[in-house]
N, CA, C and O of each residue as an XYZ file, in Angstrom:
512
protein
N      25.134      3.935      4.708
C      23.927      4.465      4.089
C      23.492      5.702      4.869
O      23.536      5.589      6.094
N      23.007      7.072      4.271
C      22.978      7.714      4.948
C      21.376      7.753      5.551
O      20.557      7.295      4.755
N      20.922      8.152      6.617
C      19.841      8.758      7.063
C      18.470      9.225      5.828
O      17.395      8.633      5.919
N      18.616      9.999      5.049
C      17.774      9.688      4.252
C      17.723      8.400      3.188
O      16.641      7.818      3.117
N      18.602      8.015      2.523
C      17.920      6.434      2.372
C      17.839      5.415      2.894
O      17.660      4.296      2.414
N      18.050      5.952      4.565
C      17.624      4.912      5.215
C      15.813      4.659      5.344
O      15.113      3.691      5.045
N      15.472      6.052      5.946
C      14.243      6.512      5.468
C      13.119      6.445      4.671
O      11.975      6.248      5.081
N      13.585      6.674      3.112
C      13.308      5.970      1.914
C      13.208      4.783      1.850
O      12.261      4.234      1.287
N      14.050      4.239      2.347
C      14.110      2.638      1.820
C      12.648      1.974      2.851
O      11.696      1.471      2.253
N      12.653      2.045      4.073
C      11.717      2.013      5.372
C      10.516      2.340      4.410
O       9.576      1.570      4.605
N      10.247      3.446      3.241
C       9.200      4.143      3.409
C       8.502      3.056      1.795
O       7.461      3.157      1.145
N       9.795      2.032      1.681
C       9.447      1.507      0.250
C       8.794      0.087      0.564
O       8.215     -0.540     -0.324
N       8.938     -0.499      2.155
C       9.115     -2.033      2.264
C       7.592     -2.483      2.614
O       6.769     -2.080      3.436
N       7.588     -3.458      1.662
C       6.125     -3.912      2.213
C       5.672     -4.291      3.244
O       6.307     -4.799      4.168
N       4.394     -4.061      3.187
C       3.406     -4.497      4.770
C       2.620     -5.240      4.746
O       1.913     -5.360      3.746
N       2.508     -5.780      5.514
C       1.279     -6.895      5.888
C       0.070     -6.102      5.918
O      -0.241     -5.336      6.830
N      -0.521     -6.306      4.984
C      -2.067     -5.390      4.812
C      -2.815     -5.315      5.542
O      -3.591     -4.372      5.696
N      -2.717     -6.764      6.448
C      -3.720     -6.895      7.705
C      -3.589     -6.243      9.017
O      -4.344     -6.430      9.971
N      -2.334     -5.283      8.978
C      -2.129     -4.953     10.435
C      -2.658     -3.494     10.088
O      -2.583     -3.135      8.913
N      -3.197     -2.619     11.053
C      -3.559     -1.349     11.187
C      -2.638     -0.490     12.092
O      -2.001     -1.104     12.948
N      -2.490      0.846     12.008
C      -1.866      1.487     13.069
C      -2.784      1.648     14.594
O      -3.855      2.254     14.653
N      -2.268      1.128     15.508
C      -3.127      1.507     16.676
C      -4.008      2.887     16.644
O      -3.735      3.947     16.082
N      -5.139      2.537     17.416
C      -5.530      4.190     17.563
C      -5.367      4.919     18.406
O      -4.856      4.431     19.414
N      -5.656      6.210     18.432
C      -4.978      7.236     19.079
C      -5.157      7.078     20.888
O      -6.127      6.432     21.283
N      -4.491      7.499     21.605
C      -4.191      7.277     22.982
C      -5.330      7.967     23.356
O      -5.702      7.409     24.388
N      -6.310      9.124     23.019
C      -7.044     10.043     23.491
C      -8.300      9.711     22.665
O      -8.305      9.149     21.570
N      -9.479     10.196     23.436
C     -10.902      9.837     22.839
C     -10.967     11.323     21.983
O     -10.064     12.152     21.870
N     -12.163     11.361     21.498
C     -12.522     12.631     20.492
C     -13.165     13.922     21.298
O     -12.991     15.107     21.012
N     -14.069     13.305     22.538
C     -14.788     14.224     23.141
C     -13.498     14.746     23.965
O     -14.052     15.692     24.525
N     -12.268     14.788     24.394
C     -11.631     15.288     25.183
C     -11.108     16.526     24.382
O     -11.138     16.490     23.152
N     -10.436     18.061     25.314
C     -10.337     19.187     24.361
C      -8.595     18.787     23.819
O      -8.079     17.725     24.167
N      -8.047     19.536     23.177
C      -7.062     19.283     22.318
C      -5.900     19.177     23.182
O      -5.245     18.135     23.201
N      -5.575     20.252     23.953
C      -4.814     20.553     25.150
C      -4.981     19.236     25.942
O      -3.801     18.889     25.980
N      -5.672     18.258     26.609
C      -5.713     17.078     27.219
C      -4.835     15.684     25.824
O      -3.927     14.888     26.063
N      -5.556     15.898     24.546
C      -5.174     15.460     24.070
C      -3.354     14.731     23.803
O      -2.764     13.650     23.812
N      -3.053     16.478     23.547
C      -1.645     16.242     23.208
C      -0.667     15.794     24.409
O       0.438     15.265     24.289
N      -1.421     16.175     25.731
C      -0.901     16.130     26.722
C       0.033     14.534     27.220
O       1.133     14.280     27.711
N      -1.513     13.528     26.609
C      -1.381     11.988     26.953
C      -1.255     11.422     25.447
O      -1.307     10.224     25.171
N      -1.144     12.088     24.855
C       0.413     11.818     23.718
C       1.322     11.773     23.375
O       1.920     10.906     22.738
N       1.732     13.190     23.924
C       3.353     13.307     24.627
C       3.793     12.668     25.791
O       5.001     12.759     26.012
N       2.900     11.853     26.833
C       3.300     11.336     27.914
C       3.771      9.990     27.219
O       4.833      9.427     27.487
N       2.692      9.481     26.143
C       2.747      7.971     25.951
C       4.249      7.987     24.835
O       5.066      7.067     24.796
N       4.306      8.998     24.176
C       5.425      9.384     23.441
C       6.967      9.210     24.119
O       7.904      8.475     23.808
N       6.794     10.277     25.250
C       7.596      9.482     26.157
C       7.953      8.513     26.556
O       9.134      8.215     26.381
N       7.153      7.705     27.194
C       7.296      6.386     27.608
C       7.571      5.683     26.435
O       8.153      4.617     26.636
N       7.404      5.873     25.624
C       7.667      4.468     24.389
C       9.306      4.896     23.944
O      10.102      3.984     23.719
N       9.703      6.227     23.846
C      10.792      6.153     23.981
C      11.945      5.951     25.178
O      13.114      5.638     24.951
N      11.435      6.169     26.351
C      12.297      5.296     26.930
C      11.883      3.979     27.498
O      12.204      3.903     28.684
N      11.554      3.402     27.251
C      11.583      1.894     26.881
C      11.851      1.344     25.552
O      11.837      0.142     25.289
N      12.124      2.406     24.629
C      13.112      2.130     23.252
C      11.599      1.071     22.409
O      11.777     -0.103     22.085
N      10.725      1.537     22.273
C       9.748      1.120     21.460
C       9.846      2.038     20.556
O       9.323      3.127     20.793
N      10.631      1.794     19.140
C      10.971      2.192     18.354
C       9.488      2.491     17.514
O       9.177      3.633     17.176
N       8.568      1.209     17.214
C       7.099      1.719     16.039
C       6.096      2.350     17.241
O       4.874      2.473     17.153
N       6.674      2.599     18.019
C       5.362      2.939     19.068
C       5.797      4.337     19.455
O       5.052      5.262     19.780
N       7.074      4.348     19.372
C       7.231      6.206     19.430
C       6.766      7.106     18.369
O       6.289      8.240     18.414
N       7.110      6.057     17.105
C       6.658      6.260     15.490
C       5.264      6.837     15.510
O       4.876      7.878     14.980
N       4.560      5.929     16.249
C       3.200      6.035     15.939
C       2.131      7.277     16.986
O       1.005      7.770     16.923
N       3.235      7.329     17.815
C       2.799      8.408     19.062
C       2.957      9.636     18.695
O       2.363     10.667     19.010
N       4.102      9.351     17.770
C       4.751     11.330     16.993
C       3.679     11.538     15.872
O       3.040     12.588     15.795
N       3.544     10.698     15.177
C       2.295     10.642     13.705
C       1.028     11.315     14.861
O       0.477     12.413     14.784
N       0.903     10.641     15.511
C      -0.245     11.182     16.419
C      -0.373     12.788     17.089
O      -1.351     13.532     17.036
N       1.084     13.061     17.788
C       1.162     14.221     17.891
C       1.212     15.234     16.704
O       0.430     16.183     16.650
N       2.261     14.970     15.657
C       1.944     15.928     14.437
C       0.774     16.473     14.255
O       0.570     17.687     14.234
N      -0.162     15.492     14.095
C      -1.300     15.034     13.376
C      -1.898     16.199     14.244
O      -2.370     17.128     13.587
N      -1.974     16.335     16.038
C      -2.838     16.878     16.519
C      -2.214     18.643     15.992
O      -2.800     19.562     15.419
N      -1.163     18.542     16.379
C       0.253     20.406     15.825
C      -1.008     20.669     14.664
O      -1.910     21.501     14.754
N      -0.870     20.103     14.025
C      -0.753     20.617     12.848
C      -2.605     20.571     12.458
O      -2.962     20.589     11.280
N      -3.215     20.536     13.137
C      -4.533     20.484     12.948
C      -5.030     22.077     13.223
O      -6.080     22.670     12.973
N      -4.188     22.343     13.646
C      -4.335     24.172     13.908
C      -4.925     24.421     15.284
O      -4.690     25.534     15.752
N      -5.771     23.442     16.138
C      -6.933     23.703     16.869
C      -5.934     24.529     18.434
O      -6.345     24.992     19.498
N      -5.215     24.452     18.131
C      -4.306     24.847     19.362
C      -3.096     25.447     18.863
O      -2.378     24.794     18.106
N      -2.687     27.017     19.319
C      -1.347     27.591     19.057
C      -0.057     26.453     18.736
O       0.076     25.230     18.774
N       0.814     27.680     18.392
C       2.061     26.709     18.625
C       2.672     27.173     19.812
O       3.146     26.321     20.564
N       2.743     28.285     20.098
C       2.946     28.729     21.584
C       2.618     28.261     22.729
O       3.424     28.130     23.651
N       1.097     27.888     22.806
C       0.462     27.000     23.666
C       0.791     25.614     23.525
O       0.676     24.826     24.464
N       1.239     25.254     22.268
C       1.760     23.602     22.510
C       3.096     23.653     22.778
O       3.324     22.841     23.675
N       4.128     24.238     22.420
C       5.273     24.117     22.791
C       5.390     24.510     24.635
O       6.426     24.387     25.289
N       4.393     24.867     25.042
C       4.355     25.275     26.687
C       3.991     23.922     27.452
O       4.329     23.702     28.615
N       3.086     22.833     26.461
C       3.060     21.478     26.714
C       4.381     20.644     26.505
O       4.882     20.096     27.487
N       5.053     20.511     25.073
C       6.036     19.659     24.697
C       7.333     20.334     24.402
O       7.383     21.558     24.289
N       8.037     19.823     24.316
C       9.464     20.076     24.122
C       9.683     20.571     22.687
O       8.934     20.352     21.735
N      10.804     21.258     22.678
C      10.880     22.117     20.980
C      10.954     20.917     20.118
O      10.243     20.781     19.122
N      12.379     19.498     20.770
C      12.834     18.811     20.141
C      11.051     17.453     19.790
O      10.878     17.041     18.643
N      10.377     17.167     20.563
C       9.275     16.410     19.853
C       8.390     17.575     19.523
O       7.427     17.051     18.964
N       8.260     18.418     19.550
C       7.629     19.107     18.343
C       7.796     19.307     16.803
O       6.982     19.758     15.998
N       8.605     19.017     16.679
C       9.462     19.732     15.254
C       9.599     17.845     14.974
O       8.562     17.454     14.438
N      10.341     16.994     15.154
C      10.246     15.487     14.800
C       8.689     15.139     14.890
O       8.608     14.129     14.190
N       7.193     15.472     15.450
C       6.295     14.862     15.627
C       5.815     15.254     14.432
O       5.230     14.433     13.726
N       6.017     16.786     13.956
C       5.525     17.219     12.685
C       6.387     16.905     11.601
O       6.353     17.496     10.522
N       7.061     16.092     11.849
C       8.063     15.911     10.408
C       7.122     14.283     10.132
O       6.366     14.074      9.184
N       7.477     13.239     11.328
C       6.796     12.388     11.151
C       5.364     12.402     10.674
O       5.076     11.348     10.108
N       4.559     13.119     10.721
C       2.933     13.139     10.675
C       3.359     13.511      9.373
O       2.932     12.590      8.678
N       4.119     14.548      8.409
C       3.986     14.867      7.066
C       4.614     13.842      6.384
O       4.082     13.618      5.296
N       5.828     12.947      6.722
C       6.015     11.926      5.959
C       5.319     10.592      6.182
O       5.805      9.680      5.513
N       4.386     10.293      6.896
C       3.657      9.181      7.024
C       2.347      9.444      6.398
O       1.757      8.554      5.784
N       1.776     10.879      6.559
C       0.696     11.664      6.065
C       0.019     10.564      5.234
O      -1.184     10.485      5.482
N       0.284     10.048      4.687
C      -0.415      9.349      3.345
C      -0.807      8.055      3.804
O      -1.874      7.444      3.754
N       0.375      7.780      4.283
C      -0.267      5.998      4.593
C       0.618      6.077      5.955
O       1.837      6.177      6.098
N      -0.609      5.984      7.056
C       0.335      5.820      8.273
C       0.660      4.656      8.604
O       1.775      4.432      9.074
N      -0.122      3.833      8.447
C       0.035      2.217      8.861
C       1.640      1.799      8.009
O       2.081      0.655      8.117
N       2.258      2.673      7.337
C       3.887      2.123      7.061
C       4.487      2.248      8.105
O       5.505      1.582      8.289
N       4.017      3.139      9.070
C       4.961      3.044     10.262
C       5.141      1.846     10.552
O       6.284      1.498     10.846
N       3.797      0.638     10.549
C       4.278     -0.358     10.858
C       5.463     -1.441     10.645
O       6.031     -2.267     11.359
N       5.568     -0.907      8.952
C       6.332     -1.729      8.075
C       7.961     -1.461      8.530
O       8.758     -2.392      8.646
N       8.309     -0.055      8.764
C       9.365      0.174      8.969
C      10.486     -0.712      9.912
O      10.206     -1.197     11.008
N      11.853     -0.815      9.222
C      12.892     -1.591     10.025
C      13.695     -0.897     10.553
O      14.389     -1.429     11.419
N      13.882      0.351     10.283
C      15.511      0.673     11.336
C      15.222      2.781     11.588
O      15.962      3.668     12.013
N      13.724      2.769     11.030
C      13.853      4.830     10.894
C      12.803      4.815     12.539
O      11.759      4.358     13.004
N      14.324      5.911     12.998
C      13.737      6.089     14.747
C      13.426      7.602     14.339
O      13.648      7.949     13.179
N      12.919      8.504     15.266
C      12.835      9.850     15.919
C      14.135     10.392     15.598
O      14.247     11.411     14.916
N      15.112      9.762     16.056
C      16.187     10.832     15.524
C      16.450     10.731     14.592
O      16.262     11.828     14.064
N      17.084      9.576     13.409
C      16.908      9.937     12.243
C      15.900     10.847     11.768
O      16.498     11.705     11.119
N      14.669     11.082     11.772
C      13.846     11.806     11.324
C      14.274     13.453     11.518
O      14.331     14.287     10.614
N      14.562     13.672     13.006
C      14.915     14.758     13.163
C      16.505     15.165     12.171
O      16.546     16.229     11.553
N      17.555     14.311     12.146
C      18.460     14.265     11.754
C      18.790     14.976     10.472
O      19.724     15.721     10.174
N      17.444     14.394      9.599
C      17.035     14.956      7.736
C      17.570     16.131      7.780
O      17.591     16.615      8.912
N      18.084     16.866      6.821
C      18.127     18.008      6.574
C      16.996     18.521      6.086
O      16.160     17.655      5.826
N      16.651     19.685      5.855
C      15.292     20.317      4.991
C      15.221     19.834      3.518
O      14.273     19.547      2.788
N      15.835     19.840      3.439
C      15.570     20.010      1.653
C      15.593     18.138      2.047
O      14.539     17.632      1.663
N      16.211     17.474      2.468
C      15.789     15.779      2.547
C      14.520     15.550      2.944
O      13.861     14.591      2.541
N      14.021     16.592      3.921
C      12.764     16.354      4.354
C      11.722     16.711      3.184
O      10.873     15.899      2.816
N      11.816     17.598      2.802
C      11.110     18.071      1.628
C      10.821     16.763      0.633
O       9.700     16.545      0.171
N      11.983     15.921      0.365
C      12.244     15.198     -1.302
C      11.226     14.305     -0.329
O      10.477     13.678     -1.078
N      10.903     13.996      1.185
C      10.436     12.370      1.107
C       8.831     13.060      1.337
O       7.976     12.192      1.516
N       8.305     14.526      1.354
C       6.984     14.451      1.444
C       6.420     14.932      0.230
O       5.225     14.708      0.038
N       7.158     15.633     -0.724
C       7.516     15.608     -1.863
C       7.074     15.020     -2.918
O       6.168     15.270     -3.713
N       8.090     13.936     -2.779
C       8.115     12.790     -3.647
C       7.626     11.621     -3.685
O       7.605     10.804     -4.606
N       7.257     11.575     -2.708
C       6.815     10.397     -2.139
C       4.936     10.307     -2.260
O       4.334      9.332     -1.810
């Protein structure tokens, strides 16, 4: 099966309604730059300790902050790495809608995500 319907399929499976996505590692009063900082740390750590929904949910988090505009991309990429930049914002646009599927998901890591081609990435924020 390839990488995108692996994806798809992850993005189809039901959830237990009662569980929520954790909340974010950082409070609101802190500035954005602190933010992403101990997002990308906790991002880290969940991937190497191979916490597969917890890296999930750390990248949704980082996207989420990228892509809020409040901080360059120049200035964030001087914080994070090219490679979780570009997967944190792929994740945050395909979860975009309903993040708590991260929970649901069985087998879609960080690299699959990165893996998508464009135009695959496109069909799952897309279409979905």
């Amino acid at each position: 099966m390839s990488t995108y319907n692996i994806i798809l399929q992850d993005l189809f499976v039901r959830r237990d309604n009662t569980q929520e996505i954790q909340s974010p590692p950082y409070t609101m009063e802190m500035d954005v730059k602190t933010k992403i900082k101990i997002t990308y740390n906790c991002l880290l750590r969940a991937q190497r300790l191979r916490q597969r929904i917890s890296a999930l949910v750390f990248a949704y988090y980082l996207g989420q902050l990228i892509e809020g505009r409040e901080i360059s991309k120049g200035s964030c990429k001087q914080i994070i790495s090219e490679y979780f930049y570009n997967v944190s914002v792929r994740v945050y646009y395909i979860f975009e809608l309903n993040p708590a599927q991260i929970l649901a998901t069985k087998a879609t890591t960080l690299i699959m995500v990165r893996k998508l081609k464009q135009r695959e990435f496109q069909k799952l924020t897309l279409e979905l």
